[in-house]
N, C-alpha and C positions, 0 to 999 in steps of 0.2 A: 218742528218734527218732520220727518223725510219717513216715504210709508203710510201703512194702513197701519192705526194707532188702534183703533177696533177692531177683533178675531176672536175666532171660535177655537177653544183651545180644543186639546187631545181629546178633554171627558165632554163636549158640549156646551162646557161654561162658557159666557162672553164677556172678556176682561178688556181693558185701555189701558195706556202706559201715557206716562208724561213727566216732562221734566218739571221741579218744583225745587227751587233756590239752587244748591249746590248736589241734588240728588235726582231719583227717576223712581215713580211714585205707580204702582200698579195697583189699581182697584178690579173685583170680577164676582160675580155674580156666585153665590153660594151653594147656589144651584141651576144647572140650564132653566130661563126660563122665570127662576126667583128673587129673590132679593137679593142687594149687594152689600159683600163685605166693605169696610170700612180702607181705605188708604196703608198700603204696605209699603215699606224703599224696598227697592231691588237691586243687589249685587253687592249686599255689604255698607259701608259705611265712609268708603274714598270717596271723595270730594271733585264733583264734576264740572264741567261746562255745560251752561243750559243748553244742550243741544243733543237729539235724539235721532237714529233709527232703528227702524223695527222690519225686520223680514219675517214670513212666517213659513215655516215648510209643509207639504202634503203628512208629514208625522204630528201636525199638531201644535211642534214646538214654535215658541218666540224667539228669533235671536235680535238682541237688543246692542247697538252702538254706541260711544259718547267718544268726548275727549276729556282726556282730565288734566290739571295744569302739572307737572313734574318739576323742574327749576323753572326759576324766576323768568319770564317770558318763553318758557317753554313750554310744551302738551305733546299728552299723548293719546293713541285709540285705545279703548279699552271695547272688550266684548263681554257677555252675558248670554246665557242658554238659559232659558225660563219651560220645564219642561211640561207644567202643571199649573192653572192658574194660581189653585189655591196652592200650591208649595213654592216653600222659597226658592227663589231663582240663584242660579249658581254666584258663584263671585265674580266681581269682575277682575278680567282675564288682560291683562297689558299687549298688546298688540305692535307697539311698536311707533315708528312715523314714517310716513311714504318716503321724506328724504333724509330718513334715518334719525336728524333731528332738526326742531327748530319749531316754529307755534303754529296754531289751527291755519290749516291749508284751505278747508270748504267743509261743505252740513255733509258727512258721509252716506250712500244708498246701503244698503243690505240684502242677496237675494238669497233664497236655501235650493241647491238643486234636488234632484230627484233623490239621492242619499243621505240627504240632511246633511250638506258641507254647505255652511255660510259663505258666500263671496262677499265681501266688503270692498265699496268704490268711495274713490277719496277722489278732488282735485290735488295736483299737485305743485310746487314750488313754480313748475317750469309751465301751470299753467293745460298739464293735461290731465289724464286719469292714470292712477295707480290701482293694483288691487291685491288681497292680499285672500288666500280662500283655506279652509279648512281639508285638511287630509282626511280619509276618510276613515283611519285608526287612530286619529289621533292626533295633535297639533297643528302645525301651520304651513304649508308653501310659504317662500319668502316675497316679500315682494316684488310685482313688476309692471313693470310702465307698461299702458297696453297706449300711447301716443296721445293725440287730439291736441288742438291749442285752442287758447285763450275760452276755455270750458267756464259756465256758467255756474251759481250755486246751484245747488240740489240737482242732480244726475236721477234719474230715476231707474231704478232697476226692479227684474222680473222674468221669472220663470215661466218658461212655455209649459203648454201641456204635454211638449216630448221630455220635461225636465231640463231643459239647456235651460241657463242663463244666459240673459240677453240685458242690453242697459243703454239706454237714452242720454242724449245732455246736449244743451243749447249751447251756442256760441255765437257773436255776433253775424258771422258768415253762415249761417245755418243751423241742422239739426244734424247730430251725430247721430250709429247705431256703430254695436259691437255686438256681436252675438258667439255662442260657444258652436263652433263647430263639431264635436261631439264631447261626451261626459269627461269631465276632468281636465280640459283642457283649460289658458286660458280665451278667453273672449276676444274675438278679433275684429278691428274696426271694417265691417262690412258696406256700409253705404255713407252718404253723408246729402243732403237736400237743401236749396238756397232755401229756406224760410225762418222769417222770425217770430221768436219765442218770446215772451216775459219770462226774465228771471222767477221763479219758484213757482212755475204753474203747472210743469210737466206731470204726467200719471200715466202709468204704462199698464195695461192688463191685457192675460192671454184672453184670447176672444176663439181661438179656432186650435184643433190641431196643429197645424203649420205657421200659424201667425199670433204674435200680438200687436196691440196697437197704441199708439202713442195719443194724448189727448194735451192739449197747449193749446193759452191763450196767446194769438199772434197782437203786434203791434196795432190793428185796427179797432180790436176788443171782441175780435172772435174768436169761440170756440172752437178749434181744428182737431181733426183726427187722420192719422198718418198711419198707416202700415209699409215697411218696406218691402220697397218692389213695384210701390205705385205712385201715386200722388196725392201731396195732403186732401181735404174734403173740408171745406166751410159746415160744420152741423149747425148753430146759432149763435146768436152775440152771446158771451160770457152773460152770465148773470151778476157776477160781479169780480173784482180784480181778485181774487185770493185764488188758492187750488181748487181743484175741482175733484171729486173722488168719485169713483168707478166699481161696478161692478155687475158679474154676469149673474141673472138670476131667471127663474121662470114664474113668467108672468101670464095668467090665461093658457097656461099650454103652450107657450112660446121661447124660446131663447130672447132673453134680452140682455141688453146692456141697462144698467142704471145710472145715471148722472145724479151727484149731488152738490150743492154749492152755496155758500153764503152771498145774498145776493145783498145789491148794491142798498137797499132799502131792509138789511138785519137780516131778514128772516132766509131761512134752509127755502132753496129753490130744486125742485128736482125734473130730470128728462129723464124719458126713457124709447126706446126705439129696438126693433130687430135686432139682433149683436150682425156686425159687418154689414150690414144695409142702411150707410149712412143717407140714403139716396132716398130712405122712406120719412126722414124730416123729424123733429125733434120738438117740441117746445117745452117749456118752465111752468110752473105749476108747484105757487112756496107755500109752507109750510110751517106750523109753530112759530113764535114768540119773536119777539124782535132782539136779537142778541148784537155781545159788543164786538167793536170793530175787529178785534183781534181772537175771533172764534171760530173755530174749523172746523169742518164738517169729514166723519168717517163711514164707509159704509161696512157690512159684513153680510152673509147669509147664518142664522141659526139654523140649531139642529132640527126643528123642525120644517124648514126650509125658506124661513121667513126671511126676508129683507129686514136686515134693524139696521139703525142710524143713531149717532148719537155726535152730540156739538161737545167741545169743549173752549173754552176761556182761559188760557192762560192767567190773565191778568186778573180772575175773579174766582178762577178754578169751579167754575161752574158746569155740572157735567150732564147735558142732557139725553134721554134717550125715548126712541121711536120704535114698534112694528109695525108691520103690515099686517094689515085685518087678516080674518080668514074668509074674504071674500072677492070676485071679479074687482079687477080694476086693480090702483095704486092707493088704496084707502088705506091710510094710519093710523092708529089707534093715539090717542091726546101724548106728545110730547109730556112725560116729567123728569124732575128734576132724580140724580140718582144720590 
């Protein structure tokens, strides 16, 4: 999955989305706060590739990605608009293929700008990024190559708090940025930085009015954080090789960033620090049950302003979920099972 798999829908609910054999499986809570419904498909009943993303917009909504197979060694993108946890999400929508046709290019990003038009970023045939973005009465812009070469899996993308779309992606020469220079336009490759990345670890979140920032484990096994314009910033060694998820909450009366991450030893490892003061230092501090190797970690804030977290397992479909007390400090209430 590419994204934050964990969101606060429209009404408050807290839903997850995942892929599960040939479909995309949404579970959410019945009420902010209460117990969860039982496992939904979303988008109808066509036959997918296990491969997911998810953007969320300032209105609430999910927009959901896959590709699906169409003839024999071929695929296509399909979309979804999930408007309401608990209602069914739209159908999925065919999209097309970045080089018109031919099979899975790369794990596609999703971001929603300030209007609720989805942008969707693909790598492409030739090795860069393509994007394809929603009108905002209605249908699609057609595709176009916004450049980059020899782009890594999973691009990450993400909406500023001025509403521009902006989107990340590693390549062996460095770290890309493209950013929209105003609404509606597309995304233009703005900077590019010698540093290297692990494939699938990038995570982008707005941290400030004018910036967000990119968080990547480099080559050493650290934790770096990059905003363009400046230079990356070592925060601490990974916790462990997987992604790492992010988010802005308040903590004590503070602006912070949260870090969460499966660390090397199972268990959900979490930091937290200042948001943009990477210079006030970080550490881990893990959390709940020892989970299996292939279990990720999402973050969100609820409607009452809590921090929740919650792991899923692919391979065991096991979904766990956490708050934050309602007290000082970063204190959780017992991880269970949903």
């Amino acid at each position: 999955m590419n994204g934050d798999w964990l969101i606060r829908g429209r009404d408050g609910r807290l839903s997850v989305y995942l892929p599960s054999g040939d479909a995309v499986l949404c579970r959410a809570e019945r009420a902010p706060g209460g117990p969860w419904g039982a496992p939904r498909t979303v988008g109808g009943d066509q036959e997918l590739h296990p491969v997911l993303a998810v953007g969320h917009g300032a209105d609430g909504y999910a927009h959901l990605v896959s590709w699906r197979p169409t003839v024999q060694g071929e695929s296509g993108l399909v979309h979804s608009t999930h408007f309401r946890p608990l209602l069914a999400a739209l159908d999925w929508n065919p999209l097309g293929h970045p080089n018109k046709k031919g099979d899975r290019t790369g794990t596609p990003a999703v971001a929603v700008d300030a209007k609720g038009r989805a942008h969707v970023f693909v790598r492409n045939k030739g090795g860069g990024i393509s994007m394809l973005a929603q009108k905002e009465k209605g249908g699609w812009d057609p595709w176009r190559d916004l450049k980059g070469r020899d782009v890594q899996e999973e691009p990450a993308a993400v909406t500023g708090e001025s509403g521009l779309v902006e989107l990340y992606a590693a390549a062996p020469a460095g770290i890309l940025h493209w950013r929209q220079e105003k609404p509606g336009t597309p995304p233009v490759l703005e900077e590019a930085i010698e540093a290297t990345a692990r494939p699938g670890t990038l995570h982008a979140l707005a941290t400030s009015t004018d910036s967000t920032t990119l968080f990547y484990t480099d080559d050493a096994g650290d934790l770096c954080a990059w905003r363009p314009g400046t230079k990356p910033v070592t925060l601490l060694p990974a916790a462990g090789p997987g992604p790492v998820a992010a988010v802005r909450c308040e903590l004590d009366g503070h602006d912070c960033t949260l870090l969460a991450q499966r660390s090397a030893g199972g268990r959900v490892a979490f930091a937290a620090y200042p948001t943009e003061l990477e210079s006030a230092g970080a550490w881990w501090t893990e959390s709940g049950p020892r989970l299996p190797s292939d279990a990720t970690v999402s973050l969100t804030v609820d409607e009452d302003g809590r921090v929740a977290a919650a792991t899923l397992s692919p391979s065991t479909g096991q979904l766990l979920l956490t708050r934050r007390k309602d007290e000082p400090g970063l204190a959780l209430v017992a991880w269970r099972k949903v």
